[in-house]
N, C-alpha and C positions, 0 to 999 in steps of 0.2 A: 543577779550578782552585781553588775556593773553595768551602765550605760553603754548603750550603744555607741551614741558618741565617745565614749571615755575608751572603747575598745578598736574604735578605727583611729585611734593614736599611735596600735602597738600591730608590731609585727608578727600577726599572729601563726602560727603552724597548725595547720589544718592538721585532724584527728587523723587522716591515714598518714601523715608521712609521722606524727611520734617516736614510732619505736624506730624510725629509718635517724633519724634526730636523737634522739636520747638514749642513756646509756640505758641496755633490757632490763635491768631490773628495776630503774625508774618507772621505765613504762608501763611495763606489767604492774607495777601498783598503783597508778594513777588509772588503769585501763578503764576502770567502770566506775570513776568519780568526776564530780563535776570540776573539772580543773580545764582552764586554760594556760596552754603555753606560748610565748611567746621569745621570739628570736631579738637578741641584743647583742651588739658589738661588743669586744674583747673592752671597749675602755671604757662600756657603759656597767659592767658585770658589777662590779663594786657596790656596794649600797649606795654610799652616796652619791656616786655616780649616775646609779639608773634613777633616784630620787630627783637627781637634780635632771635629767634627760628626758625620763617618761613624766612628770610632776607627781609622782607618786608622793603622800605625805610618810613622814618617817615614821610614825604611830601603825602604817599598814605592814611595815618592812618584818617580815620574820628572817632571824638568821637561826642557821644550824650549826652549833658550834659542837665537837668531840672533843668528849673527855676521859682523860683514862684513871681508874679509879683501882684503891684495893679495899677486898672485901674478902673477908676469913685465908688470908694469908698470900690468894694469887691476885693478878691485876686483869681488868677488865674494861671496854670501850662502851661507852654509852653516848648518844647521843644529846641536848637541851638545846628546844627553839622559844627561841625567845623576840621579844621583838625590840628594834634594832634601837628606840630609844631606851632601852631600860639595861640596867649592868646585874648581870647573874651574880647570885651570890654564891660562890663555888664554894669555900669553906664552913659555908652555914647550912642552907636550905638544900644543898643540890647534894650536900655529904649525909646531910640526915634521909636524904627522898631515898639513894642511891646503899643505905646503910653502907657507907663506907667508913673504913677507918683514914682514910688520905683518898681525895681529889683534885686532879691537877689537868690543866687544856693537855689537850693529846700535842705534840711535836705536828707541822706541816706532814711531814713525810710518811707520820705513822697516821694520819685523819686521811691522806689521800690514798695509800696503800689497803688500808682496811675497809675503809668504806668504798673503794674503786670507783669513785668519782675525782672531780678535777675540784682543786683548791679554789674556792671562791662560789664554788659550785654547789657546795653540798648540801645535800638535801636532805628530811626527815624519812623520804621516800625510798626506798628501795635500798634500805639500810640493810643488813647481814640478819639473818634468822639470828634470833636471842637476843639481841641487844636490847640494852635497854635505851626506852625514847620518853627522856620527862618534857612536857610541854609546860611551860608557866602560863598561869592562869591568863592571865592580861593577852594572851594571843587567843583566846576562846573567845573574849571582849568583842573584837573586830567582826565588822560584816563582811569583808576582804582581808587577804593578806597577803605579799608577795614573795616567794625566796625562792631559794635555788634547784636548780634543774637538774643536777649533775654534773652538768656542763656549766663555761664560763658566759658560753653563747646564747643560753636562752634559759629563763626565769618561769616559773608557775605563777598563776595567778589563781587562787581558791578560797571557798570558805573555811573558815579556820577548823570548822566540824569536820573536814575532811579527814584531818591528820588523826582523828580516831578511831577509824578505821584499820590503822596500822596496828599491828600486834606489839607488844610491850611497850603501848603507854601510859603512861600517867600523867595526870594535869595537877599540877606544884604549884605551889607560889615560891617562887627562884628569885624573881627580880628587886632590884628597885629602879624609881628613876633616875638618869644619868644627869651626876651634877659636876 
């Protein structure tokens, strides 16, 4: 995955304390994948922050961003990880993946409530049975990628084949790059 040197950079959490560290249903879906986690201060959580803190390149950064959508008449929360240089195309790609008639980012309150993780945090991971999780293409690209734990305190580090593993994904072309 990552050099050895590149990993005694980071504060890593040994595989027994995980689930003592993360919220359970993070854990239990990372239990049997090759993911590392590692531990980050409250001011490094941020992308750019941990970018500029760990020298993580932005090309590796995956974010999780929730969005709530309607589709044949009710509204519904879906997940799209993308990575953190490129801008989602919500009314194009992400409405036609999602066969939505209207997509729109979920509110702070409704992305941290539904998905019972911590804002800043959120991950593809141990998302709610049925949701849907569109991946863009450009984060399969990557031999690495980094995003969120659940928590604000500590990040994943995985290969991007990871994330499909989870149930309801699909790999989209969502993005462009951010100009």
């Amino acid at each position: 995955m990552l050099t050895a040197d590149y990993l005694s950079k980071l504060n890593l959490v040994p595989e027994s304390e995980r689930f003592a560290r993360l919220p359970e249903r993070v854990g239990n879906s990372i239990a049997d994948l090759d993911v590392v986690v590692f531990n980050v201060p409250d001011d490094a959580s941020d992308t750019d922050a941990c970018m500029t803190r760990y020298n993580i390149p932005v090309e590796d950064n995956a974010n999780t961003i929730i969005v709530r959508f309607k589709k044949n008449g009710a509204a519904h929360l879906a997940a799209i990880v993308a990575l953190a240089d490129k801008r989602i195309d919500i009314n194009g790609a992400a409405r036609r993946a999602l066969e939505a008639s209207r997509v729109s980012f979920a509110s702070r309150e409704d992305a941290v409530s539904a998905s019972g993780m911590e804002y800043g945090g959120i991950t593809a991971f141990g998302l709610p049975v049925g949701w849907r999780i569109l991946v863009d293409t450009a984060v399969l690209e990557r031999k690495v990628i980094v995003m969120g734990a659940g928590i604000r305190e500590a990040k994943l580090l995985l290969p991007p084949s990871a994330l499909l593993s989870l149930s309801g994904v699909s790999v989209v072309s969502l993005a462009k790059p951010n100009s």
